[in-house]
N, C-alpha and C positions, 0 to 999 in steps of 0.2 A: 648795584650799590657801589658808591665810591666813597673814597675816603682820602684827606688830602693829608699827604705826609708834611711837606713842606713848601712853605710858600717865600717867595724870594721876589722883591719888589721895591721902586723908589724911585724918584730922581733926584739927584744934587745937581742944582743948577750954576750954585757957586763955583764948580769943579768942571762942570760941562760933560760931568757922568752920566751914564744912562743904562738903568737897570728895568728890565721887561719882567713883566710877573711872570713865573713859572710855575706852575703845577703840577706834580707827579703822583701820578693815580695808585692804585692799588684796586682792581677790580677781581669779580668773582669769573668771569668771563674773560676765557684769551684772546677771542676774537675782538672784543672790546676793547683789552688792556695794547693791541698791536694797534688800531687804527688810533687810539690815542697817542699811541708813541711816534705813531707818520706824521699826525696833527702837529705834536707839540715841536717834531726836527721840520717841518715844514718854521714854522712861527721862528725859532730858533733861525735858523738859516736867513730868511727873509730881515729879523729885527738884528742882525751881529750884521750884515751884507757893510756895514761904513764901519765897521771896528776893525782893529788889530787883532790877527792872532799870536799871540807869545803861547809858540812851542815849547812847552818845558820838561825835561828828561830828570826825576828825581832816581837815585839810587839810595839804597840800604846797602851800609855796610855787612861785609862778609863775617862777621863773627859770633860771638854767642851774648844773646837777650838784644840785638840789633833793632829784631825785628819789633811789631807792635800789630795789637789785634784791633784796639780802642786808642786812638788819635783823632782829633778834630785840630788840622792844618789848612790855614789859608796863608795867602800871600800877596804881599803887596810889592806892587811894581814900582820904584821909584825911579823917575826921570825928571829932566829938566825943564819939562812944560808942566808936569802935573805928577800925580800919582794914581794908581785906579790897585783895588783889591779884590782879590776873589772871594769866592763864597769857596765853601769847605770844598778840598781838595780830597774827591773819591772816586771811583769809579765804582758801581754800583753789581757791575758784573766778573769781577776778581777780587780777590784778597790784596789790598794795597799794603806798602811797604815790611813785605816780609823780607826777612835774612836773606841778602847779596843779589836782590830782585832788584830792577832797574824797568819804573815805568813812564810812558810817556802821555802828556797830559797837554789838550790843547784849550786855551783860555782865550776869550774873546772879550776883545777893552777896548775902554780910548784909547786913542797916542800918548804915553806919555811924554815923549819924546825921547831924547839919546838915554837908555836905560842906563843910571845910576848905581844902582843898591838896591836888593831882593831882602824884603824883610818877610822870616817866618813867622808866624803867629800859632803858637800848637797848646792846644786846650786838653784837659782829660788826666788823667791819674795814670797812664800806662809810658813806660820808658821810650825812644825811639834813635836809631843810630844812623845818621845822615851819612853819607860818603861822599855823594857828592850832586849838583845842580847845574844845569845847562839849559840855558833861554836860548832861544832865536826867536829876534822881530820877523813877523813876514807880512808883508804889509808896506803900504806909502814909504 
C-alpha cells in the first residue's frame, strides 16, 4: 500500500520552465520504500541532466528562538534571462534550520542567467533567524 504525500508537476512554457512530476511514497515495506527511492533519483538525475544546479548554503543564526521547527521556505532565483522557484526548501532526513546550523541544499533550474536577487518566500506561523545565504551557479 502506498500513499502519495506530495505531488509536484507542470510546465510554464511562457518562462521555458520545466517541472517533472514527483512522487514520494510512504510504504509499509523497506524493501519497497528503497527501490522506489532508486527509481525516483534514477528519473531525477536523467529529467534535471539540462538544468542548472544553484548550490545554496542557508544558515541560522546563533542566538535564542533563531531556530524554527514549522517553516515552509522556498525561493526564487532572480536573473537576467528569467526567473525559476523552488518547491519547499527541506530536507526530509534532518531537522532544517535550527539555532547556528548551517545547511547546504542543491536545486536544479533553468538558467536564469547572471543571478540577480534571492527572493525568500516563508509560510507558516513559526519565527525564523536567517544569518546568512550563499548561491553558487554550476553549470553552463
Amino acid at each position: 500500500r502506498a500513499v502519495i504525500l506530495r505531488q509536484s508537476s507542470g510546465i510554464n512554457a511562457e518562462y521555458g520552465e520545466f517541472h517533472f512530476p514527483v512522487f514520494f511514497f510512504v510504504t509499509r515495506c523497506k524493501y519497497l520504500r528503497e527501490v522506489m527511492q532508486r527509481i525516483l533519483l534514477v528519473v531525477l538525475l536523467v529529467t534535471t541532466s539540462a538544468a542548472i544546479r544553484y548550490r545554496t548554503y542557508i544558515a541560522t543564526a546563533d542566538q535564542k528562538y533563531a531556530g524554527t521547527d514549522n517553516i515552509d521556505l522556498r525561493i526564487n532565483f532572480i536573473g537576467t534571462l528569467k526567473s525559476a522557484r523552488t518547491g519547499y526548501v527541506d530536507d526530509p532526513h534532518r531537522d532544517d534550520f535550527e539555532r547556528g546550523t548551517t545547511h547546504m541544499f542543491d536545486f536544479y533550474l533553468p538558467d536564469v542567467g547572471e543571478l540577480e536577487c534571492v527572493e525568500l518566500t516563508v509560510a507558516d506561523n513559526d519565527m525564523w533567524i536567517m544569518h546568512y545565504m550563499l548561491v553558487y551557479k554550476q553549470g553552463r
